[in-house]
Residue frames as qw, qx, qy, qz and C-alpha x, y, z in Angstrom:
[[0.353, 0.417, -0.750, 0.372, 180.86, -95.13, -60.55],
 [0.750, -0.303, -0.582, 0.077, 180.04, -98.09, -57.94],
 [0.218, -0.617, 0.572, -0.494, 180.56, -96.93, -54.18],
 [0.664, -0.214, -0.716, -0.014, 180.42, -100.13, -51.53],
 [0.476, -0.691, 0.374, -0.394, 179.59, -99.87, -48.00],
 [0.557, 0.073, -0.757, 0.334, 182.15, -102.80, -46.00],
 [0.689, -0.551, 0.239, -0.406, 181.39, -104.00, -42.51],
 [0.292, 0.486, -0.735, 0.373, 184.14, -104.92, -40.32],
 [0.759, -0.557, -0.058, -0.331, 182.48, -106.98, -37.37],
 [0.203, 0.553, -0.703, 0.399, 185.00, -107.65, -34.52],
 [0.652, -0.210, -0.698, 0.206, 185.09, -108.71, -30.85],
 [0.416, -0.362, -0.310, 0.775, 185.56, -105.71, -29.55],
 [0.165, 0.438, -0.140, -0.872, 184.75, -103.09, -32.36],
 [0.554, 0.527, 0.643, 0.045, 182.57, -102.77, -35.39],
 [0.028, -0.543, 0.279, 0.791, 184.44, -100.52, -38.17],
 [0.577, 0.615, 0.529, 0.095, 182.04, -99.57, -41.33],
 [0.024, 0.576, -0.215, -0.789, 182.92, -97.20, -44.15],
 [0.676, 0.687, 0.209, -0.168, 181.88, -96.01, -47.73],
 [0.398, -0.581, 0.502, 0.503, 184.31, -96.93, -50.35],
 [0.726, 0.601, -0.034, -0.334, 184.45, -96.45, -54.01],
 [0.942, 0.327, -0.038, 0.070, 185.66, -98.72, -56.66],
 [0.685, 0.414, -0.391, 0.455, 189.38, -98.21, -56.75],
 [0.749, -0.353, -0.427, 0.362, 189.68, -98.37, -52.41],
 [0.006, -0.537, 0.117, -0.835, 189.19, -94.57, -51.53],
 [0.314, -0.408, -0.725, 0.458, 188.04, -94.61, -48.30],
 [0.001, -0.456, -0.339, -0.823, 184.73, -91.95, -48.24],
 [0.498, -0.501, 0.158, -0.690, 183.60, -92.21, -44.90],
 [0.470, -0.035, -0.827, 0.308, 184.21, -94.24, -41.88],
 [0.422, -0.619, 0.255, -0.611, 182.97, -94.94, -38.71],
 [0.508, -0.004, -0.858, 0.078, 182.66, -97.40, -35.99],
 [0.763, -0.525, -0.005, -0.378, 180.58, -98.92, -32.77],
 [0.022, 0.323, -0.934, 0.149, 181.68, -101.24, -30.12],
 [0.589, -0.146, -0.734, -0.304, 180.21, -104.61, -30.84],
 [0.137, -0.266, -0.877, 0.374, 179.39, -105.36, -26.93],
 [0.284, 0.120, 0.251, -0.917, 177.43, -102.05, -26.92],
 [0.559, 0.179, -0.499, -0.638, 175.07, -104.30, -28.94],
 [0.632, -0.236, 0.641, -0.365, 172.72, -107.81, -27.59],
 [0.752, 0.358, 0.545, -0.096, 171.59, -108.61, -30.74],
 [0.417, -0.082, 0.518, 0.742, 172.99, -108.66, -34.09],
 [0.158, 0.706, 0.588, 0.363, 169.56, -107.16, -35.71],
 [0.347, -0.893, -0.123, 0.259, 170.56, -104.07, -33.16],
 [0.567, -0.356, 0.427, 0.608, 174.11, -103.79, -34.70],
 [0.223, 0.558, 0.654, 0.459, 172.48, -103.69, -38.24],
 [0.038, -0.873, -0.447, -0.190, 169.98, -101.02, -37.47],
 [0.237, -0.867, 0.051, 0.436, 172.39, -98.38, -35.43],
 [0.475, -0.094, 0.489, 0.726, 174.84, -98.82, -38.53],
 [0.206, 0.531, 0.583, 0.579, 172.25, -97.86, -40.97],
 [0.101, -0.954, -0.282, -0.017, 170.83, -95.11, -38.81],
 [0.295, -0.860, 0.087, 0.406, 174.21, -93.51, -38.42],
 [0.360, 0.154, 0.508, 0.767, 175.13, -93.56, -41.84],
 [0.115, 0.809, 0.438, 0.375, 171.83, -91.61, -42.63],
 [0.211, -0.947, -0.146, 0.195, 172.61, -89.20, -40.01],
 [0.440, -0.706, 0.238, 0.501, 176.31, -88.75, -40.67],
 [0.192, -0.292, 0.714, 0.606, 177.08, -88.84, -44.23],
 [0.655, 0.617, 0.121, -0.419, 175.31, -88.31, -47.80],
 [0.170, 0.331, -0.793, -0.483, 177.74, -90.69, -49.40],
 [0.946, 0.022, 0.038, -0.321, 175.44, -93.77, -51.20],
 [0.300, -0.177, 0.938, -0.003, 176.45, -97.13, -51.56],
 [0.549, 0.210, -0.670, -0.454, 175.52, -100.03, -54.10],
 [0.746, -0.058, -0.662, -0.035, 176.26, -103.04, -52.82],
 [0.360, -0.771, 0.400, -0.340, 177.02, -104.10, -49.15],
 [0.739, 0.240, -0.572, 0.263, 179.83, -106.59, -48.08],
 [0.617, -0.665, 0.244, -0.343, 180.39, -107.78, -44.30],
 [0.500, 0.294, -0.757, 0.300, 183.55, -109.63, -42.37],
 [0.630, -0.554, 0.422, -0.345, 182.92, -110.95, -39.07],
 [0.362, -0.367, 0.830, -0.212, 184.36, -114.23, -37.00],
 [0.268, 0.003, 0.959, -0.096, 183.56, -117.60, -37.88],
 [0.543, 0.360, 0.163, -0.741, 180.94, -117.15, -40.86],
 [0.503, 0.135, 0.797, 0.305, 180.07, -119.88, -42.91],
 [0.300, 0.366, -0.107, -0.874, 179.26, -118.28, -46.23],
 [0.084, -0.249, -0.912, -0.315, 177.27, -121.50, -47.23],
 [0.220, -0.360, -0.836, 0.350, 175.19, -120.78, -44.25],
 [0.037, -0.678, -0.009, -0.734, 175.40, -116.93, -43.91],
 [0.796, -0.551, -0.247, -0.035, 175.43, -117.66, -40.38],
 [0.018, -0.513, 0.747, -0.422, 178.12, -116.88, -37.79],
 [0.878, -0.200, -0.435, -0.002, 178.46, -120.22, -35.98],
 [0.865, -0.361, -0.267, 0.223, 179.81, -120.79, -32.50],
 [0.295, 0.684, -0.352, 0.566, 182.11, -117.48, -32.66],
 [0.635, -0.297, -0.474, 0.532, 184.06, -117.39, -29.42],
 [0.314, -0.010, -0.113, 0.943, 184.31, -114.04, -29.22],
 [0.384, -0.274, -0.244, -0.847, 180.81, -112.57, -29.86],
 [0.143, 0.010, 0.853, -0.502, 177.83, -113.16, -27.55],
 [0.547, 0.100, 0.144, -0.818, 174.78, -113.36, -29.38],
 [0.870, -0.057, 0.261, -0.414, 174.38, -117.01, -29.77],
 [0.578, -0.208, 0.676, 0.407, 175.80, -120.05, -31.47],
 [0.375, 0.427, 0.595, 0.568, 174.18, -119.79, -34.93],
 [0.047, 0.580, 0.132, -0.803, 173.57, -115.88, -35.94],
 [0.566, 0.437, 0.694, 0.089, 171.82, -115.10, -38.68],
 [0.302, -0.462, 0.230, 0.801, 174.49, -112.60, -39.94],
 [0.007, -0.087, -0.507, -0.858, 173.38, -111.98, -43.97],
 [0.131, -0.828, -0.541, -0.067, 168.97, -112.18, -42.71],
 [0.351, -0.767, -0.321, 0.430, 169.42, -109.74, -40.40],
 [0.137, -0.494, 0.113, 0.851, 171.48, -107.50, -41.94],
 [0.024, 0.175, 0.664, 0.726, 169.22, -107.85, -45.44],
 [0.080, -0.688, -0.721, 0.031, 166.45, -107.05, -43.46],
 [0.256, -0.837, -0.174, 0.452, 168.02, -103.74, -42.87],
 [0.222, -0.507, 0.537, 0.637, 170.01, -103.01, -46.15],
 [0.628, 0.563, -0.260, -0.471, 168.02, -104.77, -48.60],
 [0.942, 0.063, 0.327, 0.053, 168.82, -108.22, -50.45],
 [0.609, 0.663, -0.199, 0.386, 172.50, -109.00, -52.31],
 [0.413, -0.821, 0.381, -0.104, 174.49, -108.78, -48.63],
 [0.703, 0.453, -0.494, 0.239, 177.89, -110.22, -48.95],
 [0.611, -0.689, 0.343, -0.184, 179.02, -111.80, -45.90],
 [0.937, 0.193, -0.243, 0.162, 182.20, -113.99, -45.25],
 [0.822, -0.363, -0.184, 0.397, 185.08, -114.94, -42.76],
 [0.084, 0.993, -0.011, -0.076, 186.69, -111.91, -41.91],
 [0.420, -0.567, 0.594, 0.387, 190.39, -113.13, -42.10],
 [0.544, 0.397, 0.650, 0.353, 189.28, -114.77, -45.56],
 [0.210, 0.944, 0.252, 0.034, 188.12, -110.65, -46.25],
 [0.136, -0.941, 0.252, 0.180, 191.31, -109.44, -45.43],
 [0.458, -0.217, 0.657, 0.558, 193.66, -111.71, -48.07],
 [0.401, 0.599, 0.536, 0.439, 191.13, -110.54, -50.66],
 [0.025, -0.990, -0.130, 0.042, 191.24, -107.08, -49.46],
 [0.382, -0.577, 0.541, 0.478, 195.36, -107.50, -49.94],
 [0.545, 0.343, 0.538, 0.544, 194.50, -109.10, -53.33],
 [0.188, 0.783, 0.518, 0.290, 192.30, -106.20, -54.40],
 [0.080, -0.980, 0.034, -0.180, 193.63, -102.98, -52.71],
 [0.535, -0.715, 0.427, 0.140, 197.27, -104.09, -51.26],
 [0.096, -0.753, 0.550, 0.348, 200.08, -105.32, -51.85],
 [0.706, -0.039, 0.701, -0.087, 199.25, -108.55, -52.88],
 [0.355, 0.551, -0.286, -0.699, 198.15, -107.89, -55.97],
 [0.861, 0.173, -0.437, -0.194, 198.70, -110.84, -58.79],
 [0.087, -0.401, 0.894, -0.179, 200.75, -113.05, -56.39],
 [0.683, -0.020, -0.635, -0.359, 199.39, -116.62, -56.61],
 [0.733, -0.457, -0.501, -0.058, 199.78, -117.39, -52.93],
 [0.098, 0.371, -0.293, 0.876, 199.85, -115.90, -49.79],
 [0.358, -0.583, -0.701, 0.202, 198.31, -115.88, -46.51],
 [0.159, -0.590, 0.151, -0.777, 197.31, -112.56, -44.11],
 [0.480, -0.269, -0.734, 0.398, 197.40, -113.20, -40.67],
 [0.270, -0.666, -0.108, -0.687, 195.01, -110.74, -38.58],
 [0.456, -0.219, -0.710, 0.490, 195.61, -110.19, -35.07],
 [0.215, -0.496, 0.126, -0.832, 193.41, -108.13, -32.68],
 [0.750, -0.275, 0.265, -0.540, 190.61, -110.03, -30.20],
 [0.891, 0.006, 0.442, -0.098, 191.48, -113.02, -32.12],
 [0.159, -0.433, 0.611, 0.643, 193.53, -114.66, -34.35],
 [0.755, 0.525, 0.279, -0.277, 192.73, -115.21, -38.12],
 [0.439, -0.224, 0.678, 0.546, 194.26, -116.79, -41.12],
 [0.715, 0.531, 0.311, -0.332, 193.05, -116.06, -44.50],
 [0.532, -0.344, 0.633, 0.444, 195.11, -117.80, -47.61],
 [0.605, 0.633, -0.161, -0.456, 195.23, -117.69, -51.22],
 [0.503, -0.275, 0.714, 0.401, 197.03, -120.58, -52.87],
 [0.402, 0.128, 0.694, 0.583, 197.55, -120.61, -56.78],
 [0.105, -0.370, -0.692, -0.611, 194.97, -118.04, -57.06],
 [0.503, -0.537, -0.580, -0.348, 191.93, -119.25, -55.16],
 [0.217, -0.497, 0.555, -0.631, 191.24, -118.19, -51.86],
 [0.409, -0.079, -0.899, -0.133, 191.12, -121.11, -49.69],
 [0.350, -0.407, 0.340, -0.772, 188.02, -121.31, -47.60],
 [0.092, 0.064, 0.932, -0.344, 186.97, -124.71, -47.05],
 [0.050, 0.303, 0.912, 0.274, 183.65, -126.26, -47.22],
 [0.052, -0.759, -0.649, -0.018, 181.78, -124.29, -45.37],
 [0.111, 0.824, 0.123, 0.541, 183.84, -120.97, -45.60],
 [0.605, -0.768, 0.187, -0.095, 185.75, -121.49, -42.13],
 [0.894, 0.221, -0.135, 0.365, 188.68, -122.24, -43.41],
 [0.349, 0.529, -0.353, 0.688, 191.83, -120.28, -41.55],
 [0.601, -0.780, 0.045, -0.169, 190.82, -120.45, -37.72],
 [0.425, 0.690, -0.335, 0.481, 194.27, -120.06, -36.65],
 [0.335, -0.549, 0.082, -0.762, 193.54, -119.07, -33.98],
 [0.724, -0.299, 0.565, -0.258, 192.68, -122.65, -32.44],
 [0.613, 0.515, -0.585, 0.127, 195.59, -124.13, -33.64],
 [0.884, -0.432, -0.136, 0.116, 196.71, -126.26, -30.28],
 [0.478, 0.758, -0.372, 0.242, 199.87, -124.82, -29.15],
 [0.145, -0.351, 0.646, -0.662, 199.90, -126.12, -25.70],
 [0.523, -0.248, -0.814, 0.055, 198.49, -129.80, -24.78],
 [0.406, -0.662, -0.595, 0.205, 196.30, -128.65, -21.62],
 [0.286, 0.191, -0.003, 0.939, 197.07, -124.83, -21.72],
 [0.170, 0.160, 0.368, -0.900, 194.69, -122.09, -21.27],
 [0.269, 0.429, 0.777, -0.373, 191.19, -122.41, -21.27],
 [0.007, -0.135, 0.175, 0.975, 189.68, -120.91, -24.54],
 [0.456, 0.335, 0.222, -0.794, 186.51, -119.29, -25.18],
 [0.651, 0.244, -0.439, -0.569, 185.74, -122.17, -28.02],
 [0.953, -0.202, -0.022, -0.225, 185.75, -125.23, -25.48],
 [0.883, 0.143, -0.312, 0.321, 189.63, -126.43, -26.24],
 [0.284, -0.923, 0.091, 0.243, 192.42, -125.52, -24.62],
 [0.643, -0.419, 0.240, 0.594, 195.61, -124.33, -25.40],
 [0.566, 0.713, 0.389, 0.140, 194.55, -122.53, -28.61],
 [0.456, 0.035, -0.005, 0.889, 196.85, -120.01, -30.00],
 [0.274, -0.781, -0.203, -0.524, 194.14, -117.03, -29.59],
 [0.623, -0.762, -0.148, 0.099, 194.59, -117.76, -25.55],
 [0.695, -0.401, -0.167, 0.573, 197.99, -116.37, -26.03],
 [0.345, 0.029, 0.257, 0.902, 198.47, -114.22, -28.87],
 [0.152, -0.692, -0.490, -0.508, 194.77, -112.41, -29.03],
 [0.002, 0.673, -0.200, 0.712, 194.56, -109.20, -27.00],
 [0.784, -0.491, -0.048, -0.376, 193.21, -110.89, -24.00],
 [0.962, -0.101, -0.022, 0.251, 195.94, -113.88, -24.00],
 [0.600, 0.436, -0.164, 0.651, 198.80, -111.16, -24.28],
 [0.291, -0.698, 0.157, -0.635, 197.49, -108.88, -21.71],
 [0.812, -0.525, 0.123, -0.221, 197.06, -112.02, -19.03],
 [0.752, 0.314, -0.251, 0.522, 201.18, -112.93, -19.97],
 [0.045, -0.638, 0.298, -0.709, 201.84, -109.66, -18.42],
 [0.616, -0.623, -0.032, -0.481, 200.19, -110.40, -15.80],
 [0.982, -0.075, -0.155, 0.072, 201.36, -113.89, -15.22],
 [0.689, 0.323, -0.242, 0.602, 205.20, -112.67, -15.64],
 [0.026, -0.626, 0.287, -0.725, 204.73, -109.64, -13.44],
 [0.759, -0.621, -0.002, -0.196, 203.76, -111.71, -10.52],
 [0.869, -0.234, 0.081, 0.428, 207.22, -113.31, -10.27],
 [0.536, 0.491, -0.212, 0.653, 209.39, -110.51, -11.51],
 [0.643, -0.242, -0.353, 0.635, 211.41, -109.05, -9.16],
 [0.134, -0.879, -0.106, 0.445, 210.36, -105.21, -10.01],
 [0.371, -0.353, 0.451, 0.731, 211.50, -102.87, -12.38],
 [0.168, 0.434, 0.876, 0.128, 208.90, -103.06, -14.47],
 [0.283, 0.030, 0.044, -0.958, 207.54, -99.63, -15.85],
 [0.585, -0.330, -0.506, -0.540, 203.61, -102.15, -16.19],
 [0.404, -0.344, -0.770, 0.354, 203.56, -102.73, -12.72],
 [0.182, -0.254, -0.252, 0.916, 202.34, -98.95, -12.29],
 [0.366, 0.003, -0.567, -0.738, 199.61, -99.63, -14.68],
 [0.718, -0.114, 0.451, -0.517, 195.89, -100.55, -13.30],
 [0.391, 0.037, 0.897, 0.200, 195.04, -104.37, -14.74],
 [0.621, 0.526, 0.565, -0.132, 192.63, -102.61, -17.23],
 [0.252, 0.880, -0.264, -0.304, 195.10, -100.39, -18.46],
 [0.448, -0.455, 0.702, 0.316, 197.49, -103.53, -19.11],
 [0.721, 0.665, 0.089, -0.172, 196.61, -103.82, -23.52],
 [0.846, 0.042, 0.269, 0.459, 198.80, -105.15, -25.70],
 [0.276, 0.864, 0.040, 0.418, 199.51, -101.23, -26.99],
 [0.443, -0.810, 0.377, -0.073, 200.96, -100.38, -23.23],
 [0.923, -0.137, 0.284, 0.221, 202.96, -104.06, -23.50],
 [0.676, 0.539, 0.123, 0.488, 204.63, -102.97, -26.87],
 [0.028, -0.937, -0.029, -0.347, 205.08, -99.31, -25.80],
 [0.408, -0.851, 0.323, -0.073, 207.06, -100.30, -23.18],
 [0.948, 0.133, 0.248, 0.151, 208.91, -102.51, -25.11],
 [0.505, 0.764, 0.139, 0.377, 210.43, -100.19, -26.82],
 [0.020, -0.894, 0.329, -0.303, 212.00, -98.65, -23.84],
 [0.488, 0.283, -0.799, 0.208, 213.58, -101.91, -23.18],
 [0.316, -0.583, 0.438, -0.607, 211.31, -102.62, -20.83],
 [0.154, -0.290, 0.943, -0.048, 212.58, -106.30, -18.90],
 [0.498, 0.243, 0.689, -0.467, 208.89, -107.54, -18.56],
 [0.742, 0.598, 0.214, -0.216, 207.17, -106.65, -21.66],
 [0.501, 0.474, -0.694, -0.205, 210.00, -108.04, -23.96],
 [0.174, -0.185, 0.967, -0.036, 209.39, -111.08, -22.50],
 [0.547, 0.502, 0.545, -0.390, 205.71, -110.96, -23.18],
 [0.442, 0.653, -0.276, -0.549, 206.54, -109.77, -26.69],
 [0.060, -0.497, 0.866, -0.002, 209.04, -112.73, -26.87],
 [0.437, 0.154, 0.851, -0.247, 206.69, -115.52, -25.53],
 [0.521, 0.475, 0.593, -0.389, 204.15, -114.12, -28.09],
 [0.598, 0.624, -0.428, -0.265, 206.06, -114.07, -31.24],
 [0.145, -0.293, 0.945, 0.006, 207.69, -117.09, -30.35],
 [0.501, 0.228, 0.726, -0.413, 204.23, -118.70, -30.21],
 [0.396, 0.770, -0.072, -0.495, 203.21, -116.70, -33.56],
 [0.103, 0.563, -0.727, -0.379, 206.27, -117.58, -35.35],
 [0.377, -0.047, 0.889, -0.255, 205.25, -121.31, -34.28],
 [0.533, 0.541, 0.563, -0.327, 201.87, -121.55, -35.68],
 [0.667, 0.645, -0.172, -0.331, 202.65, -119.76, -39.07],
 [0.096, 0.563, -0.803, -0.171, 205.92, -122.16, -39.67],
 [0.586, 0.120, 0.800, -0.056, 203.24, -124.91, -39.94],
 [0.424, 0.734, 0.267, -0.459, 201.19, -123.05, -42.19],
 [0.429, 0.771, -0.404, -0.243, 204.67, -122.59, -44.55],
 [0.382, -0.267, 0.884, -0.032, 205.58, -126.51, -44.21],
 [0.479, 0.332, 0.537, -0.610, 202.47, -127.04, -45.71],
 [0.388, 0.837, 0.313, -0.227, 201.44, -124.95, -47.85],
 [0.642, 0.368, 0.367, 0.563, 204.93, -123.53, -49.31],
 [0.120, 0.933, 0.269, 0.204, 203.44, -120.26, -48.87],
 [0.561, 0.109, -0.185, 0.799, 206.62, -117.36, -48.97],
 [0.014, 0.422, 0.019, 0.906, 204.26, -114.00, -48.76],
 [0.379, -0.708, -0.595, 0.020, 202.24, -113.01, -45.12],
 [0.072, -0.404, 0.097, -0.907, 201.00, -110.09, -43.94],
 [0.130, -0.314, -0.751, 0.566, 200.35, -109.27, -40.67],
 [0.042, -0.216, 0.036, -0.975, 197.67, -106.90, -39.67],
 [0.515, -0.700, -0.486, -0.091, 194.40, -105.92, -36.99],
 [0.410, -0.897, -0.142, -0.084, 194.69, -103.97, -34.08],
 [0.897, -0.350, 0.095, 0.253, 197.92, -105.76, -32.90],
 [0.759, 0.250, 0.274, 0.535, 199.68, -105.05, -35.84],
 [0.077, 0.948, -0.025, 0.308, 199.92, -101.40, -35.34],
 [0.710, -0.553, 0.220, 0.377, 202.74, -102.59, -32.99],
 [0.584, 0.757, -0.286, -0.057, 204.96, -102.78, -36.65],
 [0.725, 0.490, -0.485, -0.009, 208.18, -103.62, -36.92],
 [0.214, -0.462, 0.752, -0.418, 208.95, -104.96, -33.48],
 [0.801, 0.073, 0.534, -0.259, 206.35, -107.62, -33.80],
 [0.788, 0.523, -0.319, -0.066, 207.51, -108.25, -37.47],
 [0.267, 0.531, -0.777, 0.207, 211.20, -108.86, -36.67],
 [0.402, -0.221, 0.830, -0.319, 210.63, -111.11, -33.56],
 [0.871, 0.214, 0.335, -0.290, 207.76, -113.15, -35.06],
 [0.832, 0.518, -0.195, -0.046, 210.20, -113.94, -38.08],
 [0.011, 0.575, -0.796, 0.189, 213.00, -114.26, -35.91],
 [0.585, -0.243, 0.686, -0.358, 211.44, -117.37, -34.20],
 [0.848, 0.444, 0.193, -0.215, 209.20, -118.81, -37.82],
 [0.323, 0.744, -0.579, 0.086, 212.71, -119.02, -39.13],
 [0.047, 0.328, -0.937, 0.115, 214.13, -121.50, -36.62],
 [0.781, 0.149, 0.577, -0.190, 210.56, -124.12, -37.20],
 [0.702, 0.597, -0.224, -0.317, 210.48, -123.32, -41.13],
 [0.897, 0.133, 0.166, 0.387, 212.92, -126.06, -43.27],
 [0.359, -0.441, 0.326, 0.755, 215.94, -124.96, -44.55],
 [0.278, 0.336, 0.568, 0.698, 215.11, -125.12, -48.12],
 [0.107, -0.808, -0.571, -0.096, 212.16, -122.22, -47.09],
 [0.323, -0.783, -0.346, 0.403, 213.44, -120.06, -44.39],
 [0.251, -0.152, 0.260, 0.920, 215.88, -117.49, -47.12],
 [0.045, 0.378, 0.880, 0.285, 212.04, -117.48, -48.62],
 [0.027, -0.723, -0.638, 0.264, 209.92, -116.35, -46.13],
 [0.082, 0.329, 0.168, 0.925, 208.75, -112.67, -47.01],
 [0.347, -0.593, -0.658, 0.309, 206.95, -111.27, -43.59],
 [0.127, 0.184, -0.080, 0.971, 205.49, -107.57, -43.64],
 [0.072, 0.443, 0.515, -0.730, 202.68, -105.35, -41.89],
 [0.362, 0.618, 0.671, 0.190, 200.00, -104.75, -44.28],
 [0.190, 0.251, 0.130, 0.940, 199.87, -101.14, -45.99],
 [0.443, -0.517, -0.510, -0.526, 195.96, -101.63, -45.42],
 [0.429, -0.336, -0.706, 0.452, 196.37, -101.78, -41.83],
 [0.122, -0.463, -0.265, 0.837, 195.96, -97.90, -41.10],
 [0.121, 0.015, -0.620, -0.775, 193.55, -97.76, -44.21],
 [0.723, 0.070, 0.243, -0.642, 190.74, -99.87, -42.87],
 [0.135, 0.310, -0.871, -0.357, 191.65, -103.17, -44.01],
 [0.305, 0.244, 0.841, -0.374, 188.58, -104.98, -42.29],
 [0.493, 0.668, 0.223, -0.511, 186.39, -102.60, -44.47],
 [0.115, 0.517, -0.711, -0.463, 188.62, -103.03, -47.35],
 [0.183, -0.209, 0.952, -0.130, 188.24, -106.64, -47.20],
 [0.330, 0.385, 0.857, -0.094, 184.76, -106.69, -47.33],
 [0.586, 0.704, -0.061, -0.397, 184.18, -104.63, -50.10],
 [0.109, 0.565, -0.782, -0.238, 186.79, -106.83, -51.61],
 [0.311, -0.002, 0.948, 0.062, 184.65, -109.54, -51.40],
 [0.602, 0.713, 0.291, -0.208, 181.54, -108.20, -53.18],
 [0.429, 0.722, -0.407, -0.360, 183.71, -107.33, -55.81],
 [0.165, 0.270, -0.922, -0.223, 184.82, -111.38, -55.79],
 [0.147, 0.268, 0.946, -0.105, 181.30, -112.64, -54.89],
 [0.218, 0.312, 0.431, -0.818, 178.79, -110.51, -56.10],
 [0.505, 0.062, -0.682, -0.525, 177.62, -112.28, -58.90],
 [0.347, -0.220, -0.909, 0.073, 176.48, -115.06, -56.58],
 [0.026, 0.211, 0.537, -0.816, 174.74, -112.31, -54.50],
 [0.531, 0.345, -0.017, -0.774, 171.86, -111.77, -57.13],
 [0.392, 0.196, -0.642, -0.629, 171.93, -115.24, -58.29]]
């Protein structure tokens, strides 16, 4: 029986685990990606703390990160990562694993990791929306996942939602990342708490403790401020995917990353808003849930979900 090792590569974190063929999870772990300058450095502490922590093996190996062209193997121009514009994401890690690395767009890993281990299952189309540092979009339509020429298909993320808006880490502005990625939800707060009037259980919170976990948390106790931040950023959300189902048709999306551990407070608002862009003939349609995979490892999921859809091409 086949184990796979998956590599999640974030903005923030790097979550790896061993997982065997039917999507046991046999060992996890994780780094944080800044602790790291170089991507050949990332590589090498993974492999050395598998050897040290764990005597499961592994077959194949399969890797999600930001903005990867799997023509290229390359990360290109990620916004979020600092180790250059072109990375040289499947060398570097075959120099340290061995040849047959599976690399590809991590929001593109996590609708095949919903085909293959979630809920998706046979559905013929569907999208997964991944929120944590950034947004991602990965889609399936009739089938196929779509990924575009060079395998960068679903940046979400810098969708324009806002004609001169905020400044984002890929050169445009107004992208939806600058509002709805952890960074662009945390500096809402901010923004709104200068002008509120008090009351406010995040105004007692340093500015590094303000995360989109506190925001939600205090949502929940109805608190004035962060439901408006929640508000602004499912409104924005809702926005962006009610192009996506204009489009595309598409009735099934799952949410899930970091963000999405909020649940069903960020479901309900985001579909409260994607509802009044969607048509009419759609919006009785729409079918909007939190991934099962979310508290499973879905990143890792994902990318053993893609050797198991690319790994013929990995030896040919």
């Amino acid at each position: 029986m086949n184990n796979f090792l998956g590599i999640d590569i974030g903005g923030t974190n790097t979550a790896f685990g061993i997982v065997s063929e039917e999507g046991e999870m046999l060992y996890s772990g994780n780094v944080s990606t800044k602790d790291f300058s170089t991507i050949d450095s990332l590589a090498e502490a993974i492999k050395k703390h598998l050897e040290s922590n764990t005597k499961e093996s592994y077959d194949s190996v399969g890797i999600g990160a930001p903005s990867v062209s799997r023509s290229s193997g390359c990360i290109e121009f990620a916004p979020n990562l600092d180790w250059g514009d072109i990375v040289p994401l499947k060398g570097s890690f075959e120099k340290v694993f061995g040849e047959g690395v599976i690399v590809i767009n991590d929001a593109n890993a996590a609708a095949l990791g919903e085909k293959h281990f979630g809920d998706a299952g046979e559905l013929k189309n569907f999208s997964v929306i991944t929120l944590g540092t950034g947004v991602g979009l990965g889609t399936v339509i009739d089938g196929k996942l779509m990924e575009g020429t060079n395998g960068l298909a679903g940046e979400l993320g810098h969708l324009v939602i806002r004609r001169a808006g905020r400044e984002c880490n890929c050169g445009n502005l107004g992208c939806l990342e600058t509002y709805a990625g952890a960074a662009g939800i945390a500096l809402t707060a901010k923004e709104k708490l200068e002008f509120s009037s008090g009351g406010s259980a995040l105004m007692s919170l340093p500015p590094s403790d303000l995360t989109p976990l506190e925001i939600f948390n205090a949502a929940r106790k109805d608190d004035p401020v962060s439901l408006e931040v929640i508000d602004s950023v499912c409104h924005d959300l809702g926005y962006a995917l009610s192009s996506l189902i204009n489009l595309f048709d598409i009735e099934h999306i799952y949410i899930t990353g970091g963000i999405a551990n909020s649940g069903n407070i960020l479901r309900r608002k985001i579909e409260k808003h994607l509802k009044s862009y969607v048509l009419p003939n759609l919006r009785t349609k729409i079918s909007l849930k939190i991934s099962t995979l979310n508290q499973t490892g879905a990143g890792i999921l994902g990318a053993v979900a893609a050797i198991k859809e690319y790994s013929k091409e990995a030896v040919s």
